[in-house]
C-alpha positions in Angstrom: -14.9 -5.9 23.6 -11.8 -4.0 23.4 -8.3 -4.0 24.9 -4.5 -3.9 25.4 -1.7 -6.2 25.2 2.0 -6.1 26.4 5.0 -8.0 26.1 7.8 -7.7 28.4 11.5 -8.4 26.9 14.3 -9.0 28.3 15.5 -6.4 31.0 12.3 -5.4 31.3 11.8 -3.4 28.3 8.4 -3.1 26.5 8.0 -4.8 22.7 8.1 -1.9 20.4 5.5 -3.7 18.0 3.1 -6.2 18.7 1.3 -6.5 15.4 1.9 -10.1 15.6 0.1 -10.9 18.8 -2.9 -13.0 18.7 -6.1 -12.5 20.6 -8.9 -14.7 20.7 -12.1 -15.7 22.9 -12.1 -19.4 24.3 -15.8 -20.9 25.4 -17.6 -18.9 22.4 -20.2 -21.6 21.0 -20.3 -20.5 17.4 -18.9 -21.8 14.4 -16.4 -19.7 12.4 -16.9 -18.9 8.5 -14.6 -20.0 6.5 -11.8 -17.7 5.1 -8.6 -17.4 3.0 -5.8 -15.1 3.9 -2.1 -14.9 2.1 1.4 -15.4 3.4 4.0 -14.6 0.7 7.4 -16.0 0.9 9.0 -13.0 -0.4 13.6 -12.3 0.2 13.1 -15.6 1.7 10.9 -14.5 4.6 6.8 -15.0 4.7 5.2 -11.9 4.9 3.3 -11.9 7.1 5.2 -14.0 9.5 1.8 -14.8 11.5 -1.9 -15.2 10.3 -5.0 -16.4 11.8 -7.7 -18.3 10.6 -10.5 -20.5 11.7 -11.4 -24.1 11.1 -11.6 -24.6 8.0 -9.7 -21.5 6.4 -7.4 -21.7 3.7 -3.5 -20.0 3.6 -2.4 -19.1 0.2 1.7 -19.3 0.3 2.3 -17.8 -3.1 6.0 -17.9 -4.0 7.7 -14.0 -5.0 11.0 -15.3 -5.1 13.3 -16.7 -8.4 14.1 -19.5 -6.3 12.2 -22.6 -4.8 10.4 -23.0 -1.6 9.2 -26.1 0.4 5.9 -24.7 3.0 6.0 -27.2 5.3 4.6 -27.7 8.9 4.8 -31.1 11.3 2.5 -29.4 13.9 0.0 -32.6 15.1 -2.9 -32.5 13.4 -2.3 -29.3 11.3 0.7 -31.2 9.6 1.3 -30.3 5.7 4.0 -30.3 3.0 4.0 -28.2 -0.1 6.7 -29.7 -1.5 9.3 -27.9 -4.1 7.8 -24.5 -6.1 9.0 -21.4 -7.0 7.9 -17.9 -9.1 5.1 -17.7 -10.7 3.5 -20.4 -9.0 1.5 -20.6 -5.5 0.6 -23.2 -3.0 -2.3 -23.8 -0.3 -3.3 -25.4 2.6 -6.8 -25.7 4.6 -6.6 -26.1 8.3 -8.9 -28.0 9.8 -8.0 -28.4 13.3 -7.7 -25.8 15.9 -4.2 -24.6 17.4 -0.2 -23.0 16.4 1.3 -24.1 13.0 4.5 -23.1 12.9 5.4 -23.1 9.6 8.7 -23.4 7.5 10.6 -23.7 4.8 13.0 -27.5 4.2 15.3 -25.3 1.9 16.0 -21.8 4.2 16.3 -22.3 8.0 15.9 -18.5 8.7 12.2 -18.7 7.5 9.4 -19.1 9.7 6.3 -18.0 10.5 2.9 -19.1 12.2 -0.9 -19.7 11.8 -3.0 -19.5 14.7 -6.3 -21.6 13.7 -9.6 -21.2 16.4 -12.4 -22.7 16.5 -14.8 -19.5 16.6 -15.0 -16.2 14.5 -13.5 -14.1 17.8 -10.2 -13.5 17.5 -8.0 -10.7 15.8 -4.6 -9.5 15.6 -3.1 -6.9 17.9 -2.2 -3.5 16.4 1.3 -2.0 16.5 0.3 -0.5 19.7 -1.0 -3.5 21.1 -4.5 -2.3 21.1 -7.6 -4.9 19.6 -11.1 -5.3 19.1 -13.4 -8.0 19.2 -16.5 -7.3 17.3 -20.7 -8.4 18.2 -19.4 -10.6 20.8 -22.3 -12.4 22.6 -23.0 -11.7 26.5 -21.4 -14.2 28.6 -18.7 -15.8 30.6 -15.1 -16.6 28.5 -11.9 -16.8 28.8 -9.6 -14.3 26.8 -6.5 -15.5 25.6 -3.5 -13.5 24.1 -0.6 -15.3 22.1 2.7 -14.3 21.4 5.2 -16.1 19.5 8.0 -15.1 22.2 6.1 -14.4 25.0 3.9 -17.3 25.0 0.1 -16.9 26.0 -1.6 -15.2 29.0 -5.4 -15.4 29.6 -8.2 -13.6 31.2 -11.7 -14.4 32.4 -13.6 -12.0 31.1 -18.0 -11.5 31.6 -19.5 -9.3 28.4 -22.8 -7.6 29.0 -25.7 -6.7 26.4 -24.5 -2.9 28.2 -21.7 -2.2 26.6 -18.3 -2.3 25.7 -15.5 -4.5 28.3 -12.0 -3.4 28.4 -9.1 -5.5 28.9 -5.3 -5.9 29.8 -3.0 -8.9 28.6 0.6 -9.2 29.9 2.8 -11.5 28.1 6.6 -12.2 29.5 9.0 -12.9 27.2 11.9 -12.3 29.0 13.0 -15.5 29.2 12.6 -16.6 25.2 15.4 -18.2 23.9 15.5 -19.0 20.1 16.0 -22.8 19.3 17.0 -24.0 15.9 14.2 -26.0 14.0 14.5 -29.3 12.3 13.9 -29.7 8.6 10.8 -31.4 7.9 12.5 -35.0 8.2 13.3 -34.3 11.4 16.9 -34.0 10.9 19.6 -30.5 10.9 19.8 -28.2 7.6 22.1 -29.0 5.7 25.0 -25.8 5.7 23.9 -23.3 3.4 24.0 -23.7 -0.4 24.1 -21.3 -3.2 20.3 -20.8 -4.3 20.2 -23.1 -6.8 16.8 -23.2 -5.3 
């Protein structure tokens, strides 16, 4: 099945890129293989700033920069801590529970990113464009979700045939998003900034 995604900013306008959308099938009973995918934490950013994986996937966080790092995330189940590293040296973690990571770093407030883990192998990132595809997806009743770090998630019900293809259209609204600082990972404000010692 196949489809388009939009996110709405404020006054109205369209998101110019909306690579890092998230699309994904709820209701799908099959189990997801397991897979590895990369997040660098390169100029003090992670690129990518969102990934997807299922149960069971591993995210490789290998450090670029001359300076340390500390990947760490407190979200429920899919909570994790790195600790200090820096270049040449590279860091893991395997998600075992479905739902949004947000990942960060306890040194550099201004990095962030996400993983989106599900529970079955449908699920994809949007293009640019806002266009996806979600490949040999059995016939039958699901719901289709669409997540968006700023504009939250909208959903779909959705029927697939053995016929052929289904088209659909997400709208997310993130008109209203407002950006909120995040804590380190002892729950407490960054400290202001240093010089990078690390």
């Amino acid at each position: 099945m196949s489809g388009t995604v939009s996110v709405v900013e404020k006054g109205g306008r369209p998101a110019a890129d909306l690579s890092e959308t998230v699309v994904y099938l709820e209701g799908a009973k099959a189990s997801p293989k397991p897979a590895k995918v990369t997040m660098t934490m390169k100029a003090k950013a992670f690129l990518p700033r969102v990934v997807v994986v299922p149960v069971g996937g591993t995210v490789e966080f290998p450090n670029e920069d001359p300076i340390f790092h500390n990947v760490f995330s407190v979200s429920g189940e899919n909570r994790f801590d790195l600790d200090l590293y820096k270049r040449p040296k590279s860091g893991s973690w395997t998600f075992q529970h479905p739902g949004i990571a947000r990942v960060y770093c306890n040194i550099h407030p201004q990095m962030s990113a996400i993983v989106v883990v599900r529970d079955n192998p449908y699920y994809t990132k949007a293009s640019a464009d806002g266009t996806f595809t979600l490949e040999n997806v059995p016939a039958g009743r699901y719901l289709l979700k669409a997540w968006h770090e700023r504009g939250g998630e909208a959903e779909l019900e959705v029927a697939v045939t053995t016929e052929g293809k289904v088209g659909a259209r997400l709208l997310l609204d993130a008109s209203s998003f407002k950006k909120v600082p995040h804590k380190n990972k002892f729950g407490k404000d960054y400290s202001a900034p240093a010089e990078d010692k690390y």
